[in-house]
Structures are given as structure tokens and as C-alpha cells.
N, C-alpha and C positions, 0 to 999 in steps of 0.2 A: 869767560865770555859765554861758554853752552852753558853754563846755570844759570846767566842773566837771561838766555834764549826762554831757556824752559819754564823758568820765572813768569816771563811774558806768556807764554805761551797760555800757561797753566791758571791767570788771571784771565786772561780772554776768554779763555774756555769754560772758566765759573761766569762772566759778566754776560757771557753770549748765552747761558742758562737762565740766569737769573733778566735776562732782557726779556726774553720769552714769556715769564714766569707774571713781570709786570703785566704784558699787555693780556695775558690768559685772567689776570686779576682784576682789571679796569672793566669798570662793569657800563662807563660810558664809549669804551671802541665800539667799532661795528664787529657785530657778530661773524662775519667774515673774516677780519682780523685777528679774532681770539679763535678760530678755528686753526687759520694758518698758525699761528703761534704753536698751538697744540701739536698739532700735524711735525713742526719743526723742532718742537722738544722732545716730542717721541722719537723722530730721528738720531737728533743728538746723543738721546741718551741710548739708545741699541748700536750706537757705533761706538761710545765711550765704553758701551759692555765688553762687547767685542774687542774690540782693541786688550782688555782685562784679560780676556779667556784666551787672548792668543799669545801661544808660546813665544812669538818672535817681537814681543813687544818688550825693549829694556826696563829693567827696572825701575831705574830713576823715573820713565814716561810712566809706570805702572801707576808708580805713587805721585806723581803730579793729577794721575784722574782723579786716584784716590779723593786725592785733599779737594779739587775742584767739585767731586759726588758731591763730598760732606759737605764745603760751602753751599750747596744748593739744599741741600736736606735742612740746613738750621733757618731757611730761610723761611 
């Protein structure tokens, strides 16, 4: 059942990337919109760093950022 958790989790957290990713690329949003975007992928991604760099974060959570970074990197 925690692998389905983390399963979940670790699909969110690429779709809640790549959500971002859409609206920073829609060149018809309002400029406002693709800022906020921006603003909230930055965040995203300094706490998915963090979260890396810190010792007290388990394994298995380490490599779920892992794989959700790289989902958004191929994107």
C-alpha cells in the first residue's frame, strides 16, 4: 500500500510540474498567468532540491523526485 502512496504521490508531483510548464508555454494566457506559473515552478522545484540535499529525507522519497525531475526534464 506505501508504494501505491508513493506511486501517487511521485505522478502528482511530475503532473503538478509539467501543469505549470503548459501554462508558462501557452503563448495565448495572460501574462499574469504565465508569471504566476513561473513563480510556482520555481518554488516547486527549490523544495524538490532541498528535499534531495537533505539527510533526513528516505530513500525511496529521494528517487521518486528523482524520476518525477527527469519526467519534467524530457518534457
Amino acid at each position: 500500500m506505501a508504494e501505491h502512496e508513493l506511486a501517487n504521490e511521485q505522478s502528482e508531483r511530475a503532473a503538478t510540474l509539467m501543469h505549470f510548464v503548459r501554462i508558462i508555454d501557452d503563448q495565448t494566457a495572460k501574462a499574469r498567468d504565465r508569471l504566476n506559473a513561473m513563480q510556482m515552478l520555481k518554488r516547486c522545484l527549490l523544495e524538490l532540491e532541498r528535499l534531495l540535499q537533505s539527510p533526513d529525507t528516505a530513500p525511496d522519497m529521494r528517487k521518486d523526485i528523482i524520476d518525477a525531475l527527469r519526467k519534467y526534464r524530457r518534457s
